[in-house]
C-alpha positions in Angstrom: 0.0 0.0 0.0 2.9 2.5 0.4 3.9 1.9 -2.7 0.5 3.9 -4.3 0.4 6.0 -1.6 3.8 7.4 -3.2 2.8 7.3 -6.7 -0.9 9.3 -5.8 1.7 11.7 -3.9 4.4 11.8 -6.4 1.1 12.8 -8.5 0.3 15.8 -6.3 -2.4 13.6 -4.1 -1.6 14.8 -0.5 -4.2 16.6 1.3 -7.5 14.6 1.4 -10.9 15.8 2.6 -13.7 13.3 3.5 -17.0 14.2 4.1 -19.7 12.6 6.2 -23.2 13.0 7.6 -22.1 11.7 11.2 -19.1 11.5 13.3 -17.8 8.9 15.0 -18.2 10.6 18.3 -22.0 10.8 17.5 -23.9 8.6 20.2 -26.0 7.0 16.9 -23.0 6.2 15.0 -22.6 2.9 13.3 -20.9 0.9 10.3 -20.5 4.1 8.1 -18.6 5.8 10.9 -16.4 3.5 12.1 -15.8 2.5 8.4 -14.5 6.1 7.7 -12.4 5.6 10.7 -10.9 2.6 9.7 -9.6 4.1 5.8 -8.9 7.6 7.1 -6.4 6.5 9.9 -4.5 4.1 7.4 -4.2 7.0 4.9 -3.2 9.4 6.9 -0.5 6.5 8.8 1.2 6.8 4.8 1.6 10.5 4.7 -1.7 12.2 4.0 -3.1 14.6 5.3 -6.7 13.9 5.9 -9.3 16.0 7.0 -12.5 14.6 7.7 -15.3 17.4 7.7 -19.0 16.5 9.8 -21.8 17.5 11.8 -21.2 19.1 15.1 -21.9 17.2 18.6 -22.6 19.1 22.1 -19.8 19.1 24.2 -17.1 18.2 21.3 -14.9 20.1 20.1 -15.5 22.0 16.8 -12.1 20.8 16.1 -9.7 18.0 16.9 -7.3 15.7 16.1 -8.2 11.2 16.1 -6.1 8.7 15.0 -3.6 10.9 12.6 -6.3 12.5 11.0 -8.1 16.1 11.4 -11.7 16.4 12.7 -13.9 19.3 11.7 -17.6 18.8 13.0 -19.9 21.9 12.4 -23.1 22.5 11.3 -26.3 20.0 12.6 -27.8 17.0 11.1 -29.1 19.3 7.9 -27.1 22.3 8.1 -23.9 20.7 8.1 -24.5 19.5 4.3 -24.9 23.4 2.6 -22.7 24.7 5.6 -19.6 22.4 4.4 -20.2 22.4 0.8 -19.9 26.3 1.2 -17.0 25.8 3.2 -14.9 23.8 0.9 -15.6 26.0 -2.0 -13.7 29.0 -0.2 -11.1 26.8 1.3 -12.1 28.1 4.7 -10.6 24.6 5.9 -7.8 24.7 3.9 -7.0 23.3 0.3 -7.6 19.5 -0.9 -6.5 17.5 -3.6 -9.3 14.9 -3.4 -12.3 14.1 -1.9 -14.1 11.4 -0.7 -17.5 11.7 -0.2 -19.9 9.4 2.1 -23.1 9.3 0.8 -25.4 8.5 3.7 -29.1 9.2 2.2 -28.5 12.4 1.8 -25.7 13.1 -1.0 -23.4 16.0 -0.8 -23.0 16.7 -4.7 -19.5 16.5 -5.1 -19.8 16.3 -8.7 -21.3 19.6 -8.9 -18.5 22.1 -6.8 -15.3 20.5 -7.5 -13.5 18.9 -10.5 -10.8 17.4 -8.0 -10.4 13.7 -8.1 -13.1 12.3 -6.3 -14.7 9.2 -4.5 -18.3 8.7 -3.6 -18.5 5.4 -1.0 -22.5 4.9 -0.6 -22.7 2.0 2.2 -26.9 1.0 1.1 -30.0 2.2 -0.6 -31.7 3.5 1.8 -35.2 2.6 -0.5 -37.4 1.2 2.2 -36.2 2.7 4.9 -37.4 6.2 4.3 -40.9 5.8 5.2 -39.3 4.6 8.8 -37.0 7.2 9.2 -39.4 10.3 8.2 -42.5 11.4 8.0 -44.6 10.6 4.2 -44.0 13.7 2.4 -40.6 14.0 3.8 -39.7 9.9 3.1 -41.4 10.5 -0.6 -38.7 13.3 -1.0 -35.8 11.4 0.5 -36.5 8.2 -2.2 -37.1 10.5 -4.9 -33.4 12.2 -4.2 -31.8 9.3 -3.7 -33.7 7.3 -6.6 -34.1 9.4 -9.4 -32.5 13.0 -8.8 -29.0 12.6 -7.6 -27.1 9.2 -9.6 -27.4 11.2 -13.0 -24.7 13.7 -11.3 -22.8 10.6 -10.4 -23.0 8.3 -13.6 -18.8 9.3 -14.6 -17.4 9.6 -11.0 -16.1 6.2 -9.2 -18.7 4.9 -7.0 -17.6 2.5 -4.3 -20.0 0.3 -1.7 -19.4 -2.3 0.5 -21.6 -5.4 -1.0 -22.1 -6.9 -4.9 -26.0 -6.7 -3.5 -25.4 -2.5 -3.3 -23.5 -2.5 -6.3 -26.6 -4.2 -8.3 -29.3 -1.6 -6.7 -26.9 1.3 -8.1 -26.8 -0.1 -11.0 -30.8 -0.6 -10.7 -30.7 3.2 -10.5 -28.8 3.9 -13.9 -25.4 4.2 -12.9 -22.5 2.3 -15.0 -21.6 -1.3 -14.1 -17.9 -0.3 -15.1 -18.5 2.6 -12.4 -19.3 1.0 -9.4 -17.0 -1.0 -7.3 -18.0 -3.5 -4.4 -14.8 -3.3 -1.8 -15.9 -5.8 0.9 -16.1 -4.2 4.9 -13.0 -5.3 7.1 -13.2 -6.9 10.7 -11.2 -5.3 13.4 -8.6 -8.7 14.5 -9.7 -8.4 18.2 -12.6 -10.1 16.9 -11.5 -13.7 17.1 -12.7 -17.2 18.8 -11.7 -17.7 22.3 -12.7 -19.3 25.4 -16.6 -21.6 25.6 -19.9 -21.0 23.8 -22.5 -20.0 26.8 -24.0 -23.2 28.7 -27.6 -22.5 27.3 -28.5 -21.5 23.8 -27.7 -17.6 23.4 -28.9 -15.4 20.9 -27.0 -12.3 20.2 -28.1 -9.1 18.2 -26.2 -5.6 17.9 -27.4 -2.6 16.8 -29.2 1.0 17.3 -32.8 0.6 18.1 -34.2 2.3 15.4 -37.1 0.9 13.1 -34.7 0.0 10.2 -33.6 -3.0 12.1 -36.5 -4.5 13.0 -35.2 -5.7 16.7 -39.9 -5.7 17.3 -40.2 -8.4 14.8 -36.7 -10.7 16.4 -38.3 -10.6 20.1 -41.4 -12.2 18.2 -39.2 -14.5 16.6 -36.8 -15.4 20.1 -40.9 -16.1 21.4 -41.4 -18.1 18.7 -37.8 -20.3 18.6 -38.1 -20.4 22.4 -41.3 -22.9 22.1 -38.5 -25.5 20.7 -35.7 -24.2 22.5 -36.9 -23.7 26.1 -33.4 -22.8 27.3 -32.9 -20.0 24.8 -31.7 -16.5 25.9 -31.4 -13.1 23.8 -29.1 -10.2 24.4 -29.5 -7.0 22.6 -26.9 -4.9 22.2 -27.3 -1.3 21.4 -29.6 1.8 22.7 -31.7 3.9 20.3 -35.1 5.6 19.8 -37.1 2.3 20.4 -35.5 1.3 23.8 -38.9 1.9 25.3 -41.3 0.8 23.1 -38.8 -2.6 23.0 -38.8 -2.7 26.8 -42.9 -2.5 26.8 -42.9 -5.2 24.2 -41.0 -7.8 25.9 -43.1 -7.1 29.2 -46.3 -7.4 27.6 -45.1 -10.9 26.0 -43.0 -11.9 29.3 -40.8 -12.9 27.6 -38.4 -10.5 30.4 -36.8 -13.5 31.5 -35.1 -14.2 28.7 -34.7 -11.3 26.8 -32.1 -9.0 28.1 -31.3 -5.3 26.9 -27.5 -4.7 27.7 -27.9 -0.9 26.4 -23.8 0.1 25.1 -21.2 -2.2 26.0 -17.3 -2.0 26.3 -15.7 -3.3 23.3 -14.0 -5.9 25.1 -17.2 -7.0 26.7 -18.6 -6.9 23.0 -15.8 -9.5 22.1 -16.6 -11.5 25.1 -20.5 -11.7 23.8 -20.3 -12.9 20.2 -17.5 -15.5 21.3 -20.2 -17.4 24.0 -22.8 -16.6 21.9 -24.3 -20.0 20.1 -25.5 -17.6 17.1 -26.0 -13.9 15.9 -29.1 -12.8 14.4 -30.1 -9.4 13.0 -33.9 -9.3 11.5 -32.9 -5.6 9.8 -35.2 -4.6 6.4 -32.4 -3.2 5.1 -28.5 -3.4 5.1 -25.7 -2.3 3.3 -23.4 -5.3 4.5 -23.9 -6.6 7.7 -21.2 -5.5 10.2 -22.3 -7.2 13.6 -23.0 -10.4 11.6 -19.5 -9.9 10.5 -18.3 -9.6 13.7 -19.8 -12.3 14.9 -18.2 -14.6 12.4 -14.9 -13.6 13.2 -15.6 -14.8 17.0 -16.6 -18.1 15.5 -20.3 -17.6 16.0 -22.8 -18.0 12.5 -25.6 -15.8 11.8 -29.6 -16.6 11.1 -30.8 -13.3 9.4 -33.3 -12.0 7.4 -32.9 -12.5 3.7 -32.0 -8.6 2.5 -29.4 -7.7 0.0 -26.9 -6.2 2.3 -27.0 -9.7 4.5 -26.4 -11.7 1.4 -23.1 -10.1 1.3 -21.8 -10.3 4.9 -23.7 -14.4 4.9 -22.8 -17.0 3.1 -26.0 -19.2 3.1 -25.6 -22.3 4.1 -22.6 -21.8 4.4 -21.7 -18.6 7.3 -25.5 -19.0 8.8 -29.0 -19.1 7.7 -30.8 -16.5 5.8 -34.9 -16.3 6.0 -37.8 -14.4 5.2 -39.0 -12.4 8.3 -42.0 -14.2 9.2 -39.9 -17.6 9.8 -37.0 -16.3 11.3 -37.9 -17.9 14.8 -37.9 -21.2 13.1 -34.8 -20.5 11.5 -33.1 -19.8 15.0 -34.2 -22.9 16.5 -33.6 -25.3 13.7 -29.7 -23.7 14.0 -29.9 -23.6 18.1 -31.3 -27.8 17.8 -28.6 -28.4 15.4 -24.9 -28.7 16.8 -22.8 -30.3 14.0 -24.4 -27.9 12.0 -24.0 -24.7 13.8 -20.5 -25.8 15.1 -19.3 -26.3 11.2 -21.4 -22.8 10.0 -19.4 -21.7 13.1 -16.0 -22.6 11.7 -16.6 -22.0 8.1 -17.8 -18.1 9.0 -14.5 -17.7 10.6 -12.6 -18.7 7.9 -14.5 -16.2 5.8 -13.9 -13.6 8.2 -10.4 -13.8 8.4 -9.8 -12.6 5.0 -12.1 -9.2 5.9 -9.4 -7.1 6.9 -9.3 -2.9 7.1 -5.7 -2.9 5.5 -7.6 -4.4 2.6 -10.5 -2.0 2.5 -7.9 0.5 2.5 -5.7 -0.6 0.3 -8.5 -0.5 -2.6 -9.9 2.6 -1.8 -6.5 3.8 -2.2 -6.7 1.4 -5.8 -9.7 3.2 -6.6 -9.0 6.6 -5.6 -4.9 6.1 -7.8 -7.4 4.8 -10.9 -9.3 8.6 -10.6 -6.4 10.8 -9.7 -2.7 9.5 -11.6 -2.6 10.8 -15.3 -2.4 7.4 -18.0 -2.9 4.8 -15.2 -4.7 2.0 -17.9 -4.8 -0.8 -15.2 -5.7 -0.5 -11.8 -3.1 -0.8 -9.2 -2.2 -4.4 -8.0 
């Protein structure tokens, strides 16, 4: 990787500005985040300078410095898109020699304000999704932006995502199969197997408690597997909007002796979670990849899912874990929980996938991608 980082310098490729909805200091950050994390303190480790330009949080500075790279959060959750396009164009943050640009349902039209060499990483479609994360007029707006008004601006540009599944959808929306790269998510190496599965059957799921992922309809199906699987235990990880209305849920179904909110956890306690869990389950309408199931593969643990494009990326089926329609994803978990030479190989096999998900890979073909816009005559991509 060093060796493009020198020739996109050698080029005049040094000062890099990266743009995203959402920090990750933000309490509701996720995959995106920590994604842009994981690239941005690679490049800047090889002699970039990066500046990575946000929304502001309460009580965090306007301005700092994380992992090698610079952090500049102002502006609020729709502000910050006009407030930082404005900015860039008078260089009130300094010059740049490239941008990458994280489209996160709202796009920041980087095709329109600068010619530089340029990047556009979308994680998902957000499609579906809209009419649970806004009101009707406002969700209508949001698909039709995302759907029909925006991808004509980005039909020449390089679009990367993190799943073939993605990569088909933006094609669905007219841009160029030549156009759009899939570059597969990494998993940090702390997640690894270690120590013994839990003594009864133990569902885990991670994730914000918002509507998009569903975490209503897997307490139904934990109800429903439990009928087979008497012994069976869920733990949520994550807090969110629908902590509440969760809570209420699992009262009114008492099932609160056996589903168990855990709210945010310490990273090593994380760890300790998905490597006693039996399996990791996620019953999300919509995905770009996958991360926790991911994560959960690296610890050695398979997934049962619901059958979206983004899990069809991060899930092997059959192979990693189980993928299922909704509605039968509490059978799914206790066929996998009842099965042991099954789960115990889906186990093994979704660890071997997971070790070849690494960041320095991620990075290293972003950096691919970004060499293929920016160096003058390159016919081939770097190797």
């Amino acid at each position: 990787m060093a060796a493009h980082a020198t020739q996109l310098q050698q080029a005049g490729i040094r000062k890099i500005h990266v743009l995203a909805w959402r920090d990750l200091a933000d309490p509701d950050a996720g995959g995106s985040e920590l994604h842009a994390d994981e690239f941005s303190r690679r490049w800047a480790d090889l002699g970039f300078e990066i500046t990575h330009r946000t929304s502001a949080l309460a009580g965090v500075a306007a301005v700092q410095d994380r992992n090698g790279y610079r952090v500049v959060s102002r502006g609020g959750r729709i502000t910050v898109f006009p407030r930082v396009v404005g900015s860039e164009l008078l260089r009130r943050e300094g010059s740049f020699d490239a941008v990458v640009e994280v489209w996160n349902g709202v796009p920041w039209f980087s095709p329109v304000w600068t010619r530089r060499p340029r990047l556009t990483f979308l994680h998902h479609v957000h499609g579906p999704m809209w009419d649970q994360l806004l009101p009707k007029p406002f969700a209508s707006l949001g698909r039709l932006l995302e759907a029909r008004l925006a991808p004509p601006f980005y039909r020449r540009g390089l679009m990367l995502t993190p799943s073939d599944a993605t990569r088909d959808e933006l094609i669905e929306l007219g841009l160029r199969p030549d156009r759009v790269r899939a570059i597969p998510n990494g998993v940090d190496p702390s997640f690894s197997p270690a120590g013994d599965k839990s003594p009864h059957p133990s569902v885990l799921a991670v994730g914000r408690l918002a509507p998009v992922k569903r975490f209503e309809a897997l307490i139904d199906a934990a109800v429903v597997a439990r009928r087979r699987v008497p012994a069976l235990q869920l733990h949520i990880v994550g807090a969110g909007p629908l902590d509440d209305a969760l809570r209420h849920q699992v009262r009114a179904l008492g099932a609160g002796d056996y589903v168990h909110f855990l709210g945010h956890v310490e990273h090593s306690r994380l760890v300790e979670l998905y490597r006693s869990a039996w399996v990791v389950s996620s019953a999300s309408l919509a995905e770009g990849w996958g991360l926790s199931l991911t994560e959960g593969a690296a610890c050695g643990t398979p997934a049962v899912a619901t059958d979206i494009r983004g899990h069809r990326s991060s899930v092997i089926a059959g192979h990693t874990g189980v993928l299922s329609p909704v509605d039968q994803l509490g059978d799914a978990l206790a066929d996998l929980l009842l099965d042991d030479e099954r789960r115990l190989l889906l186990g093994r096999q979704a660890h071997a996938r997971a070790a070849k998900l690494t960041w320095e890979r991620v990075a290293h073909d972003m950096l691919v991608a970004l060499a293929d816009e920016s160096v003058p005559g390159r016919a081939q991509p770097l190797t």
